[in-house]
C-alpha positions in Angstrom: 23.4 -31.7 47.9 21.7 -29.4 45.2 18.3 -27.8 46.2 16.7 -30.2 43.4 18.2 -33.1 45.2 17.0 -32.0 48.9 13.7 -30.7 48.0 12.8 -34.3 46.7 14.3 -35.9 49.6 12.1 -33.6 52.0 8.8 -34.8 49.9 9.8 -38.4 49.8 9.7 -38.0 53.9 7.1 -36.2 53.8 5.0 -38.5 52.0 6.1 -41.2 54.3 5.1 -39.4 57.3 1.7 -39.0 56.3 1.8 -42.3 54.9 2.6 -43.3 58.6 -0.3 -41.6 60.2 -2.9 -42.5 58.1 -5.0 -45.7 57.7 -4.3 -47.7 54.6 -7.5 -49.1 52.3 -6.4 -52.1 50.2 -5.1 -51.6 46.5 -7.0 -53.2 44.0 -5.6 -56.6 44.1 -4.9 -56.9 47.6 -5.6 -60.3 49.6 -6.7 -59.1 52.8 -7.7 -63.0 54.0 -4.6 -63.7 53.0 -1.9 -60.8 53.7 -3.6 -59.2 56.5 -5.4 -56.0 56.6 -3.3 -53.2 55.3 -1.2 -51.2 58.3 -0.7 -47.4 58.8 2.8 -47.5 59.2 4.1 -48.1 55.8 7.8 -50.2 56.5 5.8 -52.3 58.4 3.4 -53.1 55.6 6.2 -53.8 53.6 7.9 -56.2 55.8 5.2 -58.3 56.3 4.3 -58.8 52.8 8.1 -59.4 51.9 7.4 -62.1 54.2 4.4 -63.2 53.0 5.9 -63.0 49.1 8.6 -65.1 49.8 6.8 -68.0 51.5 7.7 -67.8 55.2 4.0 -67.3 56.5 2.8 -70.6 54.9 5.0 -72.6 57.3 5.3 -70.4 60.4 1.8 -68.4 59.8 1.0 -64.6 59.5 1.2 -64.0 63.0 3.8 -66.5 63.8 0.8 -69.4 64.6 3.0 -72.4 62.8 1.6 -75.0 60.5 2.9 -78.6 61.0 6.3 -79.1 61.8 7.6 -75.7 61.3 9.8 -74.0 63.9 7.3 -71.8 66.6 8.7 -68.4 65.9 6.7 -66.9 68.8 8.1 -69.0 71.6 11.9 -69.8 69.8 14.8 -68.6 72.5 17.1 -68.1 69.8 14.3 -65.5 68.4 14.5 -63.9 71.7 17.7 -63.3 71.7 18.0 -62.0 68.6 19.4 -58.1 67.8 18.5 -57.2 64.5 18.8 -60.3 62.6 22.1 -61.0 64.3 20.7 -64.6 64.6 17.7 -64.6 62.3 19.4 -63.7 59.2 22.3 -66.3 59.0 20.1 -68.9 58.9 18.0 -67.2 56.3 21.0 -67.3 54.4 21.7 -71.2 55.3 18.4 -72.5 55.6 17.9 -75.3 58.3 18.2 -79.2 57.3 15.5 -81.4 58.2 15.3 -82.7 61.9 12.6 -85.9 63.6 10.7 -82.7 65.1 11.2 -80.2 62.9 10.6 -79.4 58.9 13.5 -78.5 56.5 13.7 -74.8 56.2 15.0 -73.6 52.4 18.2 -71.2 52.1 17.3 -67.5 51.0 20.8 -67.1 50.2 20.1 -64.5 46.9 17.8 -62.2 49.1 19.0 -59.0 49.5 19.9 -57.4 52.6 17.0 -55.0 52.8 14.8 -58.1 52.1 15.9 -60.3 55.0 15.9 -56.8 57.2 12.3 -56.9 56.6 11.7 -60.5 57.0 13.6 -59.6 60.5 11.3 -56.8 61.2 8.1 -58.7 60.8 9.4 -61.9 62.5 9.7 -59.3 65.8 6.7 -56.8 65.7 4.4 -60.4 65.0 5.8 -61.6 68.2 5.5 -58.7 70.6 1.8 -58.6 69.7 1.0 -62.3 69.9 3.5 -62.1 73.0 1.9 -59.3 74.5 -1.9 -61.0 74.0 -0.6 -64.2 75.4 0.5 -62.5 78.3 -2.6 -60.5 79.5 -4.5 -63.6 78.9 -2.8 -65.9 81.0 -4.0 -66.6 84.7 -1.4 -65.4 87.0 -0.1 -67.8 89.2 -1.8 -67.7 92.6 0.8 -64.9 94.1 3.5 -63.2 92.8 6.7 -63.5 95.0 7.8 -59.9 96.2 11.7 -60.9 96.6 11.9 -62.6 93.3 10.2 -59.7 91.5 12.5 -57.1 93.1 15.8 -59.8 92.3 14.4 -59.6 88.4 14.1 -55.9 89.1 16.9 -55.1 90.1 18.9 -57.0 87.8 16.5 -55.8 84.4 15.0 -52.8 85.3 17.3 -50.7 88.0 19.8 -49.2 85.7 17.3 -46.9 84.1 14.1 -46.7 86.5 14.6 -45.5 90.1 11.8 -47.3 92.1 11.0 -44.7 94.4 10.8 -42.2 92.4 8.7 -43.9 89.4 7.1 -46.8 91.0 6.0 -45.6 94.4 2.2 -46.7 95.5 1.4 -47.9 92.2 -1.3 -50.4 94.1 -2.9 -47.1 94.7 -3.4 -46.3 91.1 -3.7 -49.4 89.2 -5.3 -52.7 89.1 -3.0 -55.7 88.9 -4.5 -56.4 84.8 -3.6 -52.5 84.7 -0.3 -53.0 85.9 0.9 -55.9 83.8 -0.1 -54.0 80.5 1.7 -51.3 81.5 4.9 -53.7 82.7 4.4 -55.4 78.9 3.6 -52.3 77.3 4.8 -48.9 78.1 2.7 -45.8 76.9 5.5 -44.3 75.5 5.8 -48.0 73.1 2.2 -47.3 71.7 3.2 -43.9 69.8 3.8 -45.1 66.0 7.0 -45.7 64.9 8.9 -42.5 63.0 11.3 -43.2 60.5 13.0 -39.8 60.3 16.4 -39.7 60.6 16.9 -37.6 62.9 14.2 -40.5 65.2 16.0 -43.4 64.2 19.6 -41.7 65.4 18.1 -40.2 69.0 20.3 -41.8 71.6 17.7 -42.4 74.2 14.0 -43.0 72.7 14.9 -45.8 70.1 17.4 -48.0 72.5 14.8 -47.7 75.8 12.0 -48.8 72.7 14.3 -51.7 71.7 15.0 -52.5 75.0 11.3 -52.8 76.3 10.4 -54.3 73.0 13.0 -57.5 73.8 11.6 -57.7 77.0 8.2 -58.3 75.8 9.5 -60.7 73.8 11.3 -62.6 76.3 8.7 -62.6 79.9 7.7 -64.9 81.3 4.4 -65.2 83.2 6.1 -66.2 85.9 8.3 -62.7 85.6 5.3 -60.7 85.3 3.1 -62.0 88.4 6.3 -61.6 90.2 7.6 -58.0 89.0 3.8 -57.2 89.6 4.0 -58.5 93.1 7.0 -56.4 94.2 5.9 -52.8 92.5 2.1 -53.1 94.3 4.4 -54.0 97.5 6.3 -50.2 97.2 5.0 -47.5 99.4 
C-alpha cells in the first residue's frame, strides 16, 4: 500500500470516528418527521434511511410499529433467529406472496448486497430498542420462579458468566427494575458501536455484543421475571 493510499485510508477512519461520536444536525433537506432524527453513529444513519428510501418503513413503520397487514417485524420468530440476514435477506431477494393475514411483500432482487446489509442492520438495532422498552414496561408476573430462571440460566448464560463469582448478592445492590435493565441491557452494550477494523475482528467484544444483542431480541417476560427471580435468590 503506497503512503498516498494509507494516509487517505487513516483520514477516511478518522473522519468516521468523529463522525461516530458526535451528534448529527439535519442537512438541508432532511425529513426529520419522516426519517427520524439524525443518529451519531453514522452506518446506522445510513441503514435506516436505505430503509426508509426503498419503502420498507411505510408497511412495517420506522421503528418496526406495522401498518395494516404487514408482517410485525418486532415480534417475528423468524427475525429472532436471524444471523446477519441469514434469513432476512433471501426473502428480500424473493419477496413474500400474498397470504388471508398477511400483505404481499415485493422482491428487492436488484439491491445490492451492502443495501440489503443495511436494511438487515436497521431491521435489528429497531427491534432491540422497541424490544428493550417493551420489556421494562411490562408488569412482571406476580413472582419469578427461582428453578426455572436458573434452568434458562444455566442453559443461556453459564458458558460465559460464573454465578458466584459475577452474580453473588445482587438483591443487595439492585432493585428488581434495576436488575432487569441490566439482564436486557449490559453496560458494556451502551458504549457506541466502533467500526475500526481492528473492533469489528476482536474475538471476544463483538461475539458477547452479538450474543446479548440476540437475546434481547428474543426474551421473554416470562424469561426475565424468572432469570430475575433466581440472581436476587444468590447469596
Amino acid at each position: 500500500m503506497s503512503c498516498r493510499v494509507r494516509c487517505c485510508f487513516i483520514l477516511c477512519w478518522t473522519l468516521l470516528a468523529v463522525a461516530s461520536a458526535t451528534p448529527q444536525s439535519p442537512r438541508e433537506g432532511y425529513d426529520v418527521d419522516y426519517i427520524g432524527a439524525p443518529m451519531a453513529d453514522p452506518v446506522l444513519q445510513h441503514s435506516k434511511e436505505t430503509y426508509v428510501l426503498f419503502g420498507c418503513s411505510y408497511c412495517h413503520g420506522l421503528y418496526l410499529v406495522a401498518r395494516g397487514e404487514a408482517t410485525d417485524l418486532m415480534h417475528s420468530r423468524l427475525v429472532g433467529r436471524d444471523e446477519n440476514g441469514n434469513l432476512i435477506a433471501p426473502l428480500l431477494r424473493d419477496g413474500i406472496p400474498q397470504t388471508a393475514k398477511l400483505s404481499p411483500m415485493p422482491q428487492f432482487s436488484d439491491l445490492s448486497e451492502r443495501q440489503i446489509a443495511d436494511l438487515v442492520r436497521w431491521i435489528h438495532y429497531a427491534r432491540q430498542q422497541g424490544r428493550f422498552r417493551e420489556l421494562m414496561e411490562v408488569k412482571e408476573p406476580v413472582s419469578g420462579n427461582v428453578a426455572t430462571g436458573q434452568a434458562y440460566f444455566d442453559k443461556t448464560c453459564g458458558s460465559c458468566h460464573s454465578m458466584q463469582s459475577n452474580f453473588a448478592n445482587l438483591s443487595k445492590k439492585y432493585s428488581s427494575m434495576a436488575l432487569r435493565a441490566r439482564i436486557l441491557r449490559p453496560r458494556f452494550l451502551n458504549a457506541p458501536n466502533s467500526w475500526k477494523i481492528d473492533r469489528t475482528k476482536n474475538t471476544k467484544d463483538m461475539p458477547a455484543r452479538q450474543r446479548h444483542l440476540a437475546l434481547l431480541e428474543n426474551y421473554s417476560a416470562e424469561d426475565v421475571a424468572n432469570l430475575v427471580a433466581y440472581l436476587q435468590s444468590v447469596k
